[in-house]
Every structure is written in C-alpha cells, then in structure tokens.
N, C-alpha and C positions, 0 to 999 in steps of 0.2 A: 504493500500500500504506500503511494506517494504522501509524501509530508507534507509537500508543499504545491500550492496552486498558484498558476501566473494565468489570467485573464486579460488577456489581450482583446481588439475590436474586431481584428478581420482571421479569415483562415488562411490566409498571407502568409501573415506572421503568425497564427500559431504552429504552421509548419516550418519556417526557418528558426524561429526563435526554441522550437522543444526540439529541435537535431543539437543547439548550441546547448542548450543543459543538461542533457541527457535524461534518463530513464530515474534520476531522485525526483524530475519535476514533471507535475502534469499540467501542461499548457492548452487552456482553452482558450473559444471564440465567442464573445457577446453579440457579432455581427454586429457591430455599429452599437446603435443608441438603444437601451430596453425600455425607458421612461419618458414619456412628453406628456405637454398639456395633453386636454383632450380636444378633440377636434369637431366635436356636437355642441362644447359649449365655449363662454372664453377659460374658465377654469381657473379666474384668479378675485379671488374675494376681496374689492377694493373697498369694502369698508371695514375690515378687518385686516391693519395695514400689510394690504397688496400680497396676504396669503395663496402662494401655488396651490392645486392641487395635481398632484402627479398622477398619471394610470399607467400601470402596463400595456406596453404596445402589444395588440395582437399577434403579431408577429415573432414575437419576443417569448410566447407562454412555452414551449417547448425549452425553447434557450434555459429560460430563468428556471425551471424545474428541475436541466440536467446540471446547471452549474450549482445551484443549492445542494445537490445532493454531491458533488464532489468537494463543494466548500465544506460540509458537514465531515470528512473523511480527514480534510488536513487540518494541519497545526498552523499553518500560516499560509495566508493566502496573499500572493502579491498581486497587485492592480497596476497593468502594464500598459494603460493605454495612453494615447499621445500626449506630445509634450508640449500642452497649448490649453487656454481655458475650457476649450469644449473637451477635452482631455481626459481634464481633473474630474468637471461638471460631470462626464461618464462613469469614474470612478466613485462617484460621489453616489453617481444612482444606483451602479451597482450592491454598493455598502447597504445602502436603505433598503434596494428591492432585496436582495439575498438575506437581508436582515444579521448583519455580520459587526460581532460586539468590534470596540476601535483596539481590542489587544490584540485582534487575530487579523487585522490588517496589514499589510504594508504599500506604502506607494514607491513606485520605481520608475525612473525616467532617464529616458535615453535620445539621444541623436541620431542615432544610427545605429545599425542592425547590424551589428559585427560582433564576434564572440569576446573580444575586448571590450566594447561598450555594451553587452548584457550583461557580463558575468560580475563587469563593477557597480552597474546598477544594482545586482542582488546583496552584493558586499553593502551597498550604500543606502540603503530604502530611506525613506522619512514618511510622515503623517502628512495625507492630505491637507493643504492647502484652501482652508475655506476661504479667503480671499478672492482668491481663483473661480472658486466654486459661483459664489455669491456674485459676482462680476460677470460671467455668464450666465447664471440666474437671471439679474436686475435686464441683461439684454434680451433674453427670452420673454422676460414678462412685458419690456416696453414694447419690443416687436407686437406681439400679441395683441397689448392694448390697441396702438396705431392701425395693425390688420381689421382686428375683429371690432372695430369699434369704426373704422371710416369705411371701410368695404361696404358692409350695408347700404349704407349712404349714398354711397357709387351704383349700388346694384339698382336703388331705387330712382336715385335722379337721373341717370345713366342709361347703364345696360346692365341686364344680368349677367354673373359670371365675374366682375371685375374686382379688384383689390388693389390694395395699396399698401407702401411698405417706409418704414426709415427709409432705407438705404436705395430702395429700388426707385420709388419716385424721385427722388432728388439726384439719379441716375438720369431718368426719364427727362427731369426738368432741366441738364444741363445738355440733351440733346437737342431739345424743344429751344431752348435760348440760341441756341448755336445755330440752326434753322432760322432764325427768327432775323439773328444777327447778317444770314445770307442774303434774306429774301430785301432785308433794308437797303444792305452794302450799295454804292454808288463808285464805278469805277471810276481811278482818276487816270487821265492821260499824262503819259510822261513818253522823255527820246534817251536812247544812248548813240553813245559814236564812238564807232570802234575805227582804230586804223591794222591794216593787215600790211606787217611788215616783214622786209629779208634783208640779208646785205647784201652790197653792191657788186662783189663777186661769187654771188651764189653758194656758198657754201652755209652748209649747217640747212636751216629751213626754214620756213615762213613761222611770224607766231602773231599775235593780236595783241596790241595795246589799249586799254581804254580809257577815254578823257576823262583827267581827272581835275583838271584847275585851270583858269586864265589867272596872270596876275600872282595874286593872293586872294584873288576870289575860288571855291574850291565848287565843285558842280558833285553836288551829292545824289542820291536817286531819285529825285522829283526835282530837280534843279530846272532839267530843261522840260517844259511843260507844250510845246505847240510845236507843229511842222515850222513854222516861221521859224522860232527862235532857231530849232537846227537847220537850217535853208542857211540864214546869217554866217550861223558858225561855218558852214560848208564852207560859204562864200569868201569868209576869210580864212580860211586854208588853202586857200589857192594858192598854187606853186609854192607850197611850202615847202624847206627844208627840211628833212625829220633828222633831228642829229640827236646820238645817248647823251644826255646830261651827266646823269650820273649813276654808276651801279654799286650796287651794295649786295654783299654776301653773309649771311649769318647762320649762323644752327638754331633748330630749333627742335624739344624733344615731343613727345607723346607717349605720355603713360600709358601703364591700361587699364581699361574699367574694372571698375568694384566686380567680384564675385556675383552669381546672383541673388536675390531673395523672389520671394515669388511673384510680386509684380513684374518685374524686369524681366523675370524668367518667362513670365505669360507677353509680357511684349514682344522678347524675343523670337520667342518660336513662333508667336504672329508674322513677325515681319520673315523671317528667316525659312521659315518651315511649312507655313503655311498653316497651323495649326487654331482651332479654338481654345479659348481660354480651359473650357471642361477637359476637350482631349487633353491639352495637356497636362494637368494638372491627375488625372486617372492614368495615365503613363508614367509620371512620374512617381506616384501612388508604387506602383508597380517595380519600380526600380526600386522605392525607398525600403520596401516589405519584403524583400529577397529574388534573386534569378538563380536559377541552378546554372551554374558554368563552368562546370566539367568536376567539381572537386564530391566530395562525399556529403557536401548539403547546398542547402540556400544559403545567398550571402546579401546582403542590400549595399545596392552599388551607389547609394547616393545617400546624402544624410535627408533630416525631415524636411516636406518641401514648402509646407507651411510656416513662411518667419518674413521677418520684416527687419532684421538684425544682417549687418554684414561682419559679425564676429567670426573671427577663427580662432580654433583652439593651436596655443602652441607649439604642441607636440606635432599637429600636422603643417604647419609653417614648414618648422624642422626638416619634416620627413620631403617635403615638395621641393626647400633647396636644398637637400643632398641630390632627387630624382632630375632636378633640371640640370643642374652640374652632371650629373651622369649620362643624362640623353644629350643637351645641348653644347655642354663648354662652359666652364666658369663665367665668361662674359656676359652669361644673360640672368647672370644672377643679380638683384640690383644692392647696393653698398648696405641700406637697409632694411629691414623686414619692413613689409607692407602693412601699414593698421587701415584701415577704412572706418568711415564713421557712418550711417545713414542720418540723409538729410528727412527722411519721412516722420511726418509729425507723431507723435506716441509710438514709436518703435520700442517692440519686446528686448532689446540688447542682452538680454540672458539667453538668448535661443546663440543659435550658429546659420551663419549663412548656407547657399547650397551647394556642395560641393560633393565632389565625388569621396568614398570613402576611404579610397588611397586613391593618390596618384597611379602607382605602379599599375592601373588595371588599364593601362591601353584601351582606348576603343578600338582599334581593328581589332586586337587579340582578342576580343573577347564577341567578335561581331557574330560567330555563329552559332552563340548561343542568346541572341538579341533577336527579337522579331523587329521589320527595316522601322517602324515606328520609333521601338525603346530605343534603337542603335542612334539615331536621327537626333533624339533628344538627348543621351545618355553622352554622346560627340559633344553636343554644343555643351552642358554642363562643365564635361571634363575638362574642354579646350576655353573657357572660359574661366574656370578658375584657375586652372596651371597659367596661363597667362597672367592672369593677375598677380601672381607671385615672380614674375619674371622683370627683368630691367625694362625700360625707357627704347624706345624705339629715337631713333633718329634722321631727323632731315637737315636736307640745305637748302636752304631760303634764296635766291636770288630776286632783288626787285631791281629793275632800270627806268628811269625816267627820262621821256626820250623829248626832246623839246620842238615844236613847230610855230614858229614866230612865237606869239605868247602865249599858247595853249602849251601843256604840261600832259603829254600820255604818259600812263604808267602801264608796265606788264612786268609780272612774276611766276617764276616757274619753281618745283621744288622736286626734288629725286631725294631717292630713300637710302641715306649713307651707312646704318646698321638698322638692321630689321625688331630685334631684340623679343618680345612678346608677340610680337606678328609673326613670329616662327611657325607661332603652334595658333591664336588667335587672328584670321584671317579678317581685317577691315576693309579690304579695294572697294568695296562698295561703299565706305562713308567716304575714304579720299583718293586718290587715284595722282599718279606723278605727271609732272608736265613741267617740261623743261624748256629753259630759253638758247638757243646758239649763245657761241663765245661773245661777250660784247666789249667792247673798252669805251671807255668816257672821251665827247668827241668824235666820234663814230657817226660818218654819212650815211646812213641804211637806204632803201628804195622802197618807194610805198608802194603796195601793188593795187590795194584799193582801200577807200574809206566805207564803214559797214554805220550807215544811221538805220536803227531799229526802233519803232514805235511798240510802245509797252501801254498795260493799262494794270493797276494794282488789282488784287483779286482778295477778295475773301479772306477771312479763317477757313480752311478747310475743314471737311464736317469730320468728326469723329469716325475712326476706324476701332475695332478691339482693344487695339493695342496704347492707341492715345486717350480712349476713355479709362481703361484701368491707372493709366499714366495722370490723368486728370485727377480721379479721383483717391487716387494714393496722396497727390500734391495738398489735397483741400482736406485732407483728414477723414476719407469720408470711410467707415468698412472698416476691415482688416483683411490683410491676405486672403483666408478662408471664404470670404464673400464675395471677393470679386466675380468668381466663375459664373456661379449660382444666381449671382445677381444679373447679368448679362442674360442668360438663360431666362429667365422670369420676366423679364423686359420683352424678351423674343416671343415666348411663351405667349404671355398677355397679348399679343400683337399691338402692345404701345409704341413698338419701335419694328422697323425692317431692314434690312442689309442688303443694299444695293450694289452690287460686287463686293465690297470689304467696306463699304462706309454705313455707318447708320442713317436714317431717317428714319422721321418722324411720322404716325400713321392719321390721319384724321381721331381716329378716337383716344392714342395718345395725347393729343393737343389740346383735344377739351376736356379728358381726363387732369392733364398738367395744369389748362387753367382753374378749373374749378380747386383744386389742391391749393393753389397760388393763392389765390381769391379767399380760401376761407379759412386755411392753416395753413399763412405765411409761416408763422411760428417754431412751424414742424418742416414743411419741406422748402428749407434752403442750408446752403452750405454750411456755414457759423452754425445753426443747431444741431446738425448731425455731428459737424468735426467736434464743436463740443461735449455732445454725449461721451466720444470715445474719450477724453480728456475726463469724466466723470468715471468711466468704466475702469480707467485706471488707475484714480482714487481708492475705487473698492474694493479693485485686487492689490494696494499697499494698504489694505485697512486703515485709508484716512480720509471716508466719508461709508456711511451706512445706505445701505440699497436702501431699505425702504423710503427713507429718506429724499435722495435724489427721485424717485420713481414719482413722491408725491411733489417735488418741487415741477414736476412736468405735467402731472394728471390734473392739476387742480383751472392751470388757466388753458389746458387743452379739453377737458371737459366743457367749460364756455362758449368754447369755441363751438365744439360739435354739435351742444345746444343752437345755438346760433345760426349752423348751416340748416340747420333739421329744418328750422324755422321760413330760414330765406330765401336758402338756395332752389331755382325753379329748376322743374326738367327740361334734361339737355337735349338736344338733337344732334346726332353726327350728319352733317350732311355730306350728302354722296358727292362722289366728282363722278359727272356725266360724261359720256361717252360719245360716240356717234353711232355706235353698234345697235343694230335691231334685233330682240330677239326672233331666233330662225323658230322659236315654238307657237310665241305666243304673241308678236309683234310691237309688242313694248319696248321702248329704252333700256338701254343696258348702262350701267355705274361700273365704274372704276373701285374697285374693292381692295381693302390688305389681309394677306395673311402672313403667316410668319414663313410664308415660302415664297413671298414675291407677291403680286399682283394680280388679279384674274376682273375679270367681266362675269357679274351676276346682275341677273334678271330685275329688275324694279317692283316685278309682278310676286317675289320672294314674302311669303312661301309658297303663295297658290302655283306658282309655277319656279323650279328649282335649276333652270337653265342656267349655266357656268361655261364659259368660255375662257382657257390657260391664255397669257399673253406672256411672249417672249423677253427674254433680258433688257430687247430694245426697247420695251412696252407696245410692239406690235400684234395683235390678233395671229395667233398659229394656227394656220390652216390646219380641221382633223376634221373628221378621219384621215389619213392617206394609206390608197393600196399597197399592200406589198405581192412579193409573188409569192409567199409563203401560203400552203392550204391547210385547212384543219385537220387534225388528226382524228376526229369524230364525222365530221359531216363531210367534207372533201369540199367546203369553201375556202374561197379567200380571206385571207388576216386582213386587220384594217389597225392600221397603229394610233394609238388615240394616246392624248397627255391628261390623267387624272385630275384632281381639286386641288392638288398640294404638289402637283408640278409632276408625277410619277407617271413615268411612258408604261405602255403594255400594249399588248397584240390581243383583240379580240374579233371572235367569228362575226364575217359580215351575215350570218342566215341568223339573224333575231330571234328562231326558236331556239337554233342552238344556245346561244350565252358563252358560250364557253371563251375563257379569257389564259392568256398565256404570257408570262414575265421573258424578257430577251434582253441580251447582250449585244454590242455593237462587236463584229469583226472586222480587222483589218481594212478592211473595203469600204466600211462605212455601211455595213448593209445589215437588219437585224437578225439575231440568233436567236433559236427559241431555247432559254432553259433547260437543263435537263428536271425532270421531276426528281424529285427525293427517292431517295429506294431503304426500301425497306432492309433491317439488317437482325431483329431479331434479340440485339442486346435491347437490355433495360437501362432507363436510366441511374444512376448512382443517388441522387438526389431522391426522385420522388415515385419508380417504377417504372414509367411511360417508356414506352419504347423508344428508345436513339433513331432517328433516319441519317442515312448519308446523302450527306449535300455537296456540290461543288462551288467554290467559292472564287476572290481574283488570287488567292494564295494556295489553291491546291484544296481537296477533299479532306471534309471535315465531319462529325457529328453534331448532331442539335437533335435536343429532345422534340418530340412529337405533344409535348405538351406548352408548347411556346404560343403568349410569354408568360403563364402564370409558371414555368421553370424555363429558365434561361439557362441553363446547362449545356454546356459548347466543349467540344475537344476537338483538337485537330489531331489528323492523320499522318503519322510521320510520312516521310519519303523511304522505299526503300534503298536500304546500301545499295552501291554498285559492285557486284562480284568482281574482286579482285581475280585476273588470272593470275596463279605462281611459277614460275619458268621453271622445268622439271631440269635438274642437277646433269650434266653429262659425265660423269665421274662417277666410273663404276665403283661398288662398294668393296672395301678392304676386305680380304678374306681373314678367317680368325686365322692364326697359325697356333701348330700345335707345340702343344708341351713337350719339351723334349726331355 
C-alpha cells in the first residue's frame, strides 16, 4: 500500500510525474477543476458578505469518489497542481471536497516536470496559501457577479443568448474604439523625394538618398504637404550637383529579446507560426506535462507556460553559458549574465519565464519524437531563450550626406559585423542589411533619377491576435491564463470576427459595447479592470480582504444595474442590406456575422431559413457547382455546396437521395470523396464504444465511435521499414580438434 498521494490536474502529468517517483507514490488525476459555482443559479449570497457556494461538478463525481478512497489509504497526500492562483484555488477544493484534515496535506510546487524539480518539491512541500486561494476566489465571484447579473439584461434588451464579462467586454470595447477610430480617420496628404544615386565610374551600385533638410530648415514626414511645394523643390534641383558632404561610420549593437512569458509567446507564434492564441497555448500544455523521447519515461520539455515573470533560475543561466560556449565559441557568451525585468503591470516575479528545460535538448535531436506542431513551437521557445543568454549582435552604421545646392540628402546603409545571438535566434525579418558603395567626403556621384512619391497617413491598424493580447497585457487588463479564452468568447459571442488575421467588429458587438458604455462606464473601461488586478494582488499578499474589495465594487455597481433595468430601451441590430434576392422566397437578403465570416440570410428569417456563404472577398459563391463525381447509392451526380459556417461537402443532386459526402482537394484542384470510417472491432479504453479507423492529413488514426461525448483519439504508428542485412561471404571456421 502506497503512503503517499500526489494529485495532480491532468493525466499528463500523472503519467510522467508517477514514472519520476516510482512505485512509494500513487499519482492521480483530478482532471482539471472538481468544484465551481453552480451554473442554475448565481450561487453567491450577497447579503451575507458575498458567501460562495460551491457544488461538485458532475463530471467530477466518479473522480472525487476514487481519489477519497485513495486519500483514505495514505499518510500524506500531496496536492500537485499548478503553480499559479487557479492552482492553489484547485488545491484548495480538492482539501474541502475530499474533506482532508490540514495535517495530512501537503502542497508542492514546481516549474517544471523534471525528476530534479519533483523530487525537491516532495523534499520541500509547504501549506496552502490562502492568499492565493482567496485572490482567485474574490475573481471568480466578481466575474460571476458582472456575468450573471448584466447578461440578463443583455438577453432582454438585446438578444437572447448574450453575456458579458470583466475582461471580455472591455476586450470587445477596445476593438469597437479602434473601428470607431478608423471609420473617423481623415487622411492627410504629404510628398517624399528620393534621389537615386551611383558614382561617376560605375563601380559598386546604385542606392537612394532621401531629402532631409534645406538650410537648417529640416523636412520631417509631413513637411512637404502638396504636389506644388514638391514641383518647386524639383525645380530647384535642376542641374544640381550631388556631391558627399560628409560620411560617418559607427557600430552599433542589438541585444536580444527577453525570454518569453506567455503573452509574447502567444504573439509570437501569431506572427511567426501562424498559430491561435488557444493552439498555442494547448501545445505548449503538452510540452510543459511530459513527451516520451526515447528514454525510459516522460520528460517536460518546457517549464510552466502560464507566467508573466521573465525570471531565470541561476542554476540554469549557468548550465546555458557552459552549453553556448560549447556549441558556439566563447564569443557569444556576453561579459554578463542576463537579468530581465518585465515591464507588464502586476507581474507574478516568483514564477520563471519560459524556457526550455535544459538547453542541451536540441530541437532537431529531438524532432522525431515531436509531432510538426510541438517541434514548431518547442524550436521557437528553445531558440528564443538560448538567445537571450547569448552576447550583442553587431553592426556598422554608415550614414552620408550628400549635398545638392542647398538641399541636404541623406542615405545609410548597415551590414552585420558579428552575428552573436542571431546565430541561433533568426530576426531578417524585423531588419535586413543594406549597404552603401565606398564613399569619400567631396565625392561627384551621378544622379540617375529623382523619385517624388505622394503619401497619405493611414490609420491605426485594426487589431490582429497578437496586438490585442499585446494591448491588453500593456493596460493591465487579465493575466496570462485569460488571454486565450478571452479571444475565444469574443469569437464565440460573434461580438467580434477575423477578417484574414485582423479583428472586426460585428453589428451586434457595437450595440452590445455601446449599451455597456452607456450604463456601466464604471465597469467596462480600462482603469477598472487594470485596477481590479492591482486589488487581486493585494489579496494574494494579505493586505486587503476579498470581501471587502468585492463590496467596494457591488454597492455602486448594483445602482447602476438598477438604473439600466429602468432606462435602458430595446435595442435593435440593424441588418446591412444587400442587393441579393432571395432565390426561395423573393425577399431581400442582409449581410449577416458569424464567427466564420459573413453569409446572406433571408429577411423572411424564420419563416423562410434561406443562407447564402459569401466568399473572403465578401462576394456571393456561386452553389451548387457540378462535379463529375456520381453517387455511390443512386449513380447521380455530386453537386459541391458551402455549408452555414463556411464547411464544403458533396451532396446527391437526386433530392430523394440526400445522401451527402465530406472530400478532400487533390493535387489538381479537383474534389476527393473521403474514405468512410471502417470499422475495427477494438473498444474504446475510455468509455466501451467501439474505435473506427479514420484517415487523416497525418496518416490513419482511431477515434471513438462515440464522438464527441468521448473524444478519445490515437494515432496509428507507421510501420518500420524492413531492414535488408547483407549475408557475410566468409565461410564459417571449422572447430579443430583436440589433439
């Protein structure tokens, strides 16, 4: 009988983490969260100050049953779950729900999934952190309040179905402002004047100068404002001399960036990878909770990915400038160790930023046992913080000013004299080298032409992923853990849509955002969310009490909600019309959002339920279109039609038939029908149903037959390829006898 219980969140990590302690410890899974509000009612008693009541999730009753009955066996149970307030706040419910006295507790917390950092966490345990606990609390309960107390609200002046959140509307509302900000913008007219020059015996190459001064008058970006003013200029450059005034050479370095935390991390892989905030952040999950990579268990190849801290631990400073010295050369090691600070407002600085768990683990070396996702992101992590531990890149700066009667062009070029950190962290894409020919002071060049260009200022550009998480890290708004989820819910609601990578805003986002505005300023704007989290922090250094803050917020937010109940009238979305006629029922078609893009429904909605898909350009997509594909039922033709939510499929044009078929594009451009599932006879491991085999873009796989109330998925490995072995041509020794 095990003595000891570690209860971890996911079956992740209770399988890498119970290979690292062997067979004294029994490591279970609580699958996540076993406790929340409930979700029938609000579930917090605000006149008995701001009392929870907790339930077991249904989901949870099997869980909580078999870990009581394993807690009831040990002498000490440790509580392993993450190193963060929703964490503790798990830990916390576990204690309550399993009803577990505080002597047979322990908490244990780790960074990372390495048999060095569990086996000191076991050596190290301490007592939950009610701090922690309550700071997460106090934010569950204000969520809750803000949800289940203005949703209503929304459902009934509104539409049904909608909600509102802290974090999510005031997400909303900085889209909605940004849109707002576009639609006012006025562009202003400005000119440049470039001159394109070479020297006068052709050697080296042409490059571009641009005017930068008359005089001591200097011509900044809006300087030159009308065709005229540059016409003049032109006019006086006639037959000018272009001689170099004067050239200057200098160095200049470029560090490299901070490590990541998981803002930056989710920016990154935005821009970099192409990935969402959720992908990435359930990839990284996966890295952080163990990969099997050839040795005798799981390992976690990254530390936690939820932090807001660019701390590193000493020891592995240490260990990355022994490994850079050993891959690179003592020169790219820089004179001192790297500290980073984060500029993000209420940053955890006890956490550690994200980093790989040693340097030593190569990402190629470890590439096949990475699916291309993990390997993708698992690359950018590694090659992002061994850079950071590495020296100063270096350039050379050349500027010349080249002079034309009284104007003053300048051009500078710059090439990369040591690489240092951009060995391994690859930036061509923020700067790129560009180099000037030899020049000397004094110097007759030839002009080949002069380049005026007419400009007009443009906008703020609208938010993409990666600059709205970037936005609202800046203004305090969240914590790492929210961003994803927040993005999602926004998407979700169709208060927002994603028009190749940028957001917009939907019709019923905007009158959602104004009525919010309109009658609880108080709540959704910047300043009160950043300061919650400046209060949340308070709670977790026990120096202010939840109830407390929660009623410094409820008292003049209840007012308020009074007050809309009262005044606020019903809203109307109104439609953006179209020119399309319905082909059913002859009515006008509206321009519609959902969270897949745009479509054309019917006006006549519900009576008539006509939807017509519009393409990325926002043009009408011609459907059905014949293919030459027949059915495998009837022996008619397929006709490929685009779903409600943007999903192609092949269905029988014989209308008795119905029958419908999912397909693949080949090579050609031409569609493929699916193969159907086939049946295989295993059971599933989870919940009985029988496994089907599916084929996928990664090769055959299984998936339960009972999807999705079991998502149960395995892939099919590849088989080996038979080695042939060259048969020996060396006949065998004969034994010789004994003499």
């Amino acid at each position: 009988m095990s003595k000891y219980l570690v209860i971890v969140e996911s079956p992740a990590k209770e399988k890498t983490i119970s290979k690292i302690l062997g067979k004294d410890f029994e490591v279970k899974s609580s699958y996540g969260h076993i406790r929340d509000l409930p979700k029938s009612k609000l579930g917090i008693d605000v006149e008995n100050n701001f009392e929870p009541t907790y339930t077991n999730m249904p989901k949870a009753k099997k869980v909580i049953a078999a870990l009581k009955k394993e807690a009831d066996k040990a002498d000490v149970v440790y509580l392993a779950t993450d190193f963060d307030r929703e964490g503790e706040a798990i830990a916390w419910h576990l204690k309550e729900a399993l009803k577990l006295p505080d002597s047979k507790i322990s908490r244990i917390t780790f960074h990372e999934i390495t048999p060095e950092a569990i086996l000191d966490a076991v050596k190290h345990p301490r007592s939950l952190d009610m701090g922690l606990v309550n700071s997460q609390q106090a934010r569950r309960v204000l969520d809750r309040l803000v949800g289940y107390k203005i949703s209503p609200l929304l459902w009934k002046k509104i539409k049904i179905g909608l909600s509102a959140g802290r974090v999510q509307s005031v997400a909303v509302m900085i889209i909605c402002d940004r849109e707002e900000e576009i639609k006012k913008f006025i562009p202003v007219e400005y000119w440049s004047i470039e001159a394109e020059l070479a020297k006068l015996n052709k050697e080296g190459w042409s490059f571009k100068a641009t005017l930068a001064s008359k005089g001591e008058v200097k011509f900044e970006k809006l300087s030159i404002k009308t065709k005229e003013e540059t016409d003049s200029i032109l006019s006086d450059l006639k037959e000018a001399k272009y001689i170099v005034h004067t050239v200057e050479s200098k160095q200049r370095k470029r560090s490299p960036y901070a490590p990541y935390t998981t803002s930056t991390l989710q920016q990154d892989a935005s821009r970099r990878l192409g990935f969402s905030p959720s992908r990435t952040m359930a990839i990284a999950q996966k890295l952080y909770e163990g990969i099997h990579i050839g040795g005798s268990s799981e390992v976690g190849l990254i530390t936690y990915m939820r932090t807001d801290s660019l701390n590193i631990a000493k020891s592995v400073q240490s260990e990355s400038v022994k490994f850079i010295e050993a891959s690179y050369g003592k020169k790219f090691i820089p004179r001192t160790i790297r500290i980073y600070k984060t500029k993000s407002k209420n940053a955890q600085e006890a956490h550690e930023a994200i980093r790989p768990t040693s340097p030593k683990r190569i990402p190629s070396e470890i590439k096949q046992y990475l699916t291309p996702e993990e390997f993708k992101l698992y690359d950018l992590i590694w090659k992002r913080f061994t850079a950071s531990q590495m020296s100063d890149a270096l350039y050379n700066i050349i500027t010349a000013e080249i002079s034309a009667k009284d104007y003053m062009f300048r051009a500078s070029g710059s090439s990369l004299i040591f690489d240092g950190f951009m060995k391994v962290y690859n930036i061509d894409d923020d700067e790129k080298d560009s180099k000037l020919p030899p020049l000397t002071e004094n110097e007759l060049l030839n002009l080949l032409q002069i380049i005026p260009q007419q400009h007009f200022t443009e906008p703020s550009p609208r938010y993409n992923e990666a600059s709205l998480i970037k936005a609202l890290e800046e203004h305090g708004i969240g914590r790492p853990s929210t961003y994803a989820p927040t993005i999602k819910t926004i998407l979700d609601r169709v208060y927002v849509r994603l028009d190749g990578k940028k957001f917009i805003p939907t019709n019923l986002g905007i009158v959602v955002n104004d009525v919010l505005k309109n009658h609880f300023s108080n709540i959704v704007n910047v300043e009160f969310t950043a300061n919650v989290e400046e209060k949340l922090d308070d709670i977790a250094e026990d120096k202010a009490q939840w109830q407390n803050v929660l009623k410094a917020f409820y008292i003049p937010f209840d007012k308020h909600l009074s007050e809309a109940e009262k005044n606020l009238q019903r809203q109307k979305i109104q439609p953006q019309m179209s020119d399309e006629i319905c082909p059913n029922c002859g009515r006008p078609m509206a321009i519609r959002d959902s969270r897949n893009g745009q479509f054309l429904g019917c006006l006549g909605y519900p009576e008539c339920k006509t939807t017509l898909s519009l393409g990325k350009d926002g043009k009408k997509i011609e459907c059905p279109q014949e293919t030459d594909i027949k059915c495998d039922k009837c022996g008619s033709i397929l006709l490929k039609k685009v779903g409600f939510r943007g999903k192609q499929y092949l269905v029988c044009k014989n209308e008795e038939c119905k029958t419908t078929y999912n397909y693949n594009i080949d090579k050609n451009g031409n569609p493929v029908i699916k193969p159907a599932p086939q049946h295989t006879g295993i059971k599933c491991d989870k919940c009985g149903s029988e496994m089907l085999k599916r084929i996928g873009k990664r090769g055959p796989f299984l998936t339960c037959s009972a999807f999705p109330k079991c998502r149960n998925l395995q892939w099919i490995p590849k088989a080996p390829k038979e080695k042939t072995i060259a048969k020996s041509k060396k006949t065998p020794k004969k034994k010789t006898e004994s003499k």
